[in-house]
C-alpha positions, 0 to 999 in steps of 0.5 A: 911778743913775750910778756917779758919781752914786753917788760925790757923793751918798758924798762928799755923806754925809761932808761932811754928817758934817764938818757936824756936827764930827764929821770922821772920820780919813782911815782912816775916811773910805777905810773909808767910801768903799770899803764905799759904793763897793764897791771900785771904784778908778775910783769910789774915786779920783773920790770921794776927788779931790772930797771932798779938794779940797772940804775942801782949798777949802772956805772959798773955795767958801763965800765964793763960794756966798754971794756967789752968793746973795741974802739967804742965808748957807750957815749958814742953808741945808739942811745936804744942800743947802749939801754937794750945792752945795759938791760941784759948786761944786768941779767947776765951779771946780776940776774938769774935770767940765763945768759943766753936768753937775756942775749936773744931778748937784747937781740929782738929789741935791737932788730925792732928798735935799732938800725939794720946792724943793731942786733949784730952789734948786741950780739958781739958785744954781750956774746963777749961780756957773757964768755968775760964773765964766765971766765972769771967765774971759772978762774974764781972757782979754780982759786986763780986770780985775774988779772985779764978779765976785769967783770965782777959778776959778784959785786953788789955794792952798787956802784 
């Protein structure tokens, strides 16, 4: 397993927890991180950077995750699924990670901790939120509004 990958699947357990309303304090939350990461400041860093700004984006990645899927709220998926979505949701949006690759990585922790049609549901569903998102982007530099595709990969007000 990747060192990085091994940081998601760590940020994948506290959202998981957050799921269940029992947040943690940031105290425990770095507890937590450092013990899974064996202190490793590099892995650490990565780690709190996607778990912040998952939290801190939250609602706005949902509200694209659902409007990705067909006949689906986040509230009726898999808990492990809907956190390992939110994860590279946040990469593809947010992060500087390359699209792709915040995919394969949701990929992997769906087929380890998912059910047998996990990593094809995450497949579907980010291989969507990544085309949306490059639509608007495309349409954006073209000087076109949209009026179609509803993902804000530039907003960073936190909602």
């Amino acid at each position: 397993m990747s060192r990085r990958r091994r940081a998601r699947e760590v940020v994948m357990q506290l959202l998981y927890r957050d799921d269940l309303n029992q947040i943690g304090s940031a105290s425990d939350d770095e507890q937590f991180l450092f013990r899974r990461l064996n202190g490793n400041q590099q892995l650490l860093r990565f780690a709190d950077t996607i778990l912040q700004g998952v939290r801190q984006h939250r609602e706005q990645i949902d509200l694209q995750l659902e409007a990705t899927t067909e006949n689906w709220r986040l509230s009726r998926m898999a808990a492990t699924d809907r956190n390992v979505m939110r994860i590279a949701a946040w990469e593809i949006l947010y992060g500087d990670t390359p699209h792709r690759v915040a995919i394969n990585e949701a990929i992997e922790l769906a087929k380890r901790y998912g059910d047998t049609r996990s990593s094809q549901f995450v497949n579907g569903v980010l291989d969507k939120l990544m085309q949306n998102a490059a639509a608007l982007r495309d349409e954006r530099s073209a000087g076109t509004p949209s009026s179609e595709v509803s993902i804000d990969p530039g907003d960073t007000t936190g909602s």
